[in-house]
C-alpha positions in Angstrom: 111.2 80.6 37.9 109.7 77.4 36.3 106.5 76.8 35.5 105.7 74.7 38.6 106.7 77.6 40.5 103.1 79.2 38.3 101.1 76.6 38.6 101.3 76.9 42.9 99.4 79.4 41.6 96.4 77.9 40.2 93.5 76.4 41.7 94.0 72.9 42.2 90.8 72.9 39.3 92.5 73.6 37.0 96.0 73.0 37.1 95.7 69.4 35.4 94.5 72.3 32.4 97.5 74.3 32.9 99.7 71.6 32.6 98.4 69.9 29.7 98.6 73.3 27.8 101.7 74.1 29.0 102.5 70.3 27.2 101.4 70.8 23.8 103.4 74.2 23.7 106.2 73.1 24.6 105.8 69.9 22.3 104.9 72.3 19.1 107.6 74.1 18.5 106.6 77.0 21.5 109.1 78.4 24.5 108.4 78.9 27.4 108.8 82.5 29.3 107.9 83.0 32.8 107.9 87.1 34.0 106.2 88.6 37.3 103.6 91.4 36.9 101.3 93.3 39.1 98.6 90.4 39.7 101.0 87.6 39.6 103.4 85.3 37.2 102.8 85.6 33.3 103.7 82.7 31.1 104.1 83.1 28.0 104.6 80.7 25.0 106.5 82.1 21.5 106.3 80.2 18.3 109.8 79.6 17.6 109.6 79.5 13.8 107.2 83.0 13.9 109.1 84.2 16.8 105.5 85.5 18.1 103.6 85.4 21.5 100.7 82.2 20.8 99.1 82.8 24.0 99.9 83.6 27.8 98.5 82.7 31.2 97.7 85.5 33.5 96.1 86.5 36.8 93.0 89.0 36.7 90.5 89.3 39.5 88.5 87.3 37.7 91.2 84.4 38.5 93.0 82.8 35.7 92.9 84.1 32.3 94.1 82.5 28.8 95.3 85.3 26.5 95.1 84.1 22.9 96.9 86.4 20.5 94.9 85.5 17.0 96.8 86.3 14.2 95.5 83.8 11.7 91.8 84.1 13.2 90.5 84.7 9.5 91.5 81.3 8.7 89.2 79.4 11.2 86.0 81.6 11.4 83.6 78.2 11.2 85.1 77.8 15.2 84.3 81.2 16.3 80.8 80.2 15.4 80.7 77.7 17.7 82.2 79.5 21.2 79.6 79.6 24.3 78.0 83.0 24.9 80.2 83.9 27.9 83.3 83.5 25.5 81.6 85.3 22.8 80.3 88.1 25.1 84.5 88.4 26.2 85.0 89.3 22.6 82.2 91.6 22.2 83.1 93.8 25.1 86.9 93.8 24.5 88.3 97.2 23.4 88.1 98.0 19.9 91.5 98.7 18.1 92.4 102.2 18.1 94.5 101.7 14.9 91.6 101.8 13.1 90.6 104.9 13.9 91.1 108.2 11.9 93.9 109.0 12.5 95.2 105.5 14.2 96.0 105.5 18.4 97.0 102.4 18.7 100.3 100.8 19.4 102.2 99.6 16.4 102.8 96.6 17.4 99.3 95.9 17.8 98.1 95.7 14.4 94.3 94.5 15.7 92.2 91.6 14.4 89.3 92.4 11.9 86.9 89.2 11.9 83.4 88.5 12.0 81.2 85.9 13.9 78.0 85.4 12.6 76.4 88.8 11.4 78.8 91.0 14.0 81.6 92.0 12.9 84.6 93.4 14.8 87.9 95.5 15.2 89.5 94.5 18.0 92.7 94.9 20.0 95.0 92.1 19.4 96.0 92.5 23.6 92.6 91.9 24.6 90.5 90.6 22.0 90.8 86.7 22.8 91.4 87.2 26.8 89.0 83.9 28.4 87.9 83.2 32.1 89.3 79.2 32.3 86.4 77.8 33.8 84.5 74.3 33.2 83.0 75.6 30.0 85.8 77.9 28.4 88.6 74.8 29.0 87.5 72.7 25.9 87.6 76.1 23.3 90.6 77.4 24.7 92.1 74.3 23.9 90.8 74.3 20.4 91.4 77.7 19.7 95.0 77.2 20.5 95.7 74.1 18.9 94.1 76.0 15.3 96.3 79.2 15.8 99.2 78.1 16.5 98.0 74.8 13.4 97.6 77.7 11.1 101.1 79.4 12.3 103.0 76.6 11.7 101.4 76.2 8.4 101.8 79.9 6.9 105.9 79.6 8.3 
C-alpha cells in the first residue's frame, strides 16, 4: 500500500492537507507505515531517532481523524491555550487515563498525559487524548501541534 493508495480515501477537501502533512513527516526525520483496520487504512508516522508513533491518520464516522500522540505536551502549554473550542471540547471529553487510578488499569504502554489548559487540568489517555476532526478550522492547529511535538522530539533526542 502507498500512501496515494490512503489518500483515494480522503475527501478531495482535504487531501492537499493530507499530503502536505504527509511531506513534512517524511522530510523530518518520520517513516511512513500504512496498516488496514476496521474503518479503513491507518498511516502512521514514527520518529526515527525516538522510534515513537508522532501522529496517525484514521477513519472514524466522523470522517478523517488526526491522532496526535503528545509526549512532550508540557513543553508547549502557551499553544493549548490558543486551540478552538471544538478542539478543546475533543480533549475534554477524551477518556481519562486509567493509569492513574488506584490501583492503575491502563495499558503500560500508555503512560497518559497530565497537562493543563487554562484553569482545567487533565489526565488523559495518550490513545485518545489529542484525536481531531480535520475540518476547515482544526487544519491550521493540527498542523502546529505537530510541527511543536515532533520540534520538541527532536530536541530532547
Amino acid at each position: 500500500m502507498s500512501f496515494d493508495d490512503f489518500l483515494i480515501s480522503v475527501v478531495p477537501q482535504y487531501q492537499g492537507f493530507a499530503r502536505s502533512i504527509n511531506d513534512y513527516m517524511l522530510n523530518n526525520g518520520c517513516a511512513l507505515k500504512i496498516t488496514t483496520a476496521k474503518n479503513g487504512l491507518v498511516v502512521s508516522y514514527q520518529h526515527l531517532a525516538k522510534k515513537k508513533v508522532v501522529m496517525n491518520f484514521v477513519f472514524r464516522k466522523k470522517g478523517l481523524v488526526v491522532r496526535i500522540y503528545g509526549d512532550h505536551v508540557g513543553e508547549y502549554p502557551e499553544f493549548l491555550e490558543t486551540l478552538p473550542g471544538s478542539m478543546k471540547e475533543s480533549i475534554r471529553t477524551a477518556p481519562s487515563c486509567k493509569r492513574f487510578e488506584d490501583p492503575p488499569r491502563c495499558s503500560p504502554k500508555c503512560g497518559g498525559y497530565v497537562f493543563s489548559i487554562g484553569d482545567a487540568q487533565y489526565q488523559k489517555c495518550r490513545y485518545s487524548c489529542f484525536m481531531f476532526v480535520v475540518d476547515d478550522e482544526s487544519i491550521p492547529f493540527i498542523t502546529s501541534h505537530i510541527e511543536k511535538e515532533l520540534a520538541a522530539r527532536a530536541a530532547s533526542a
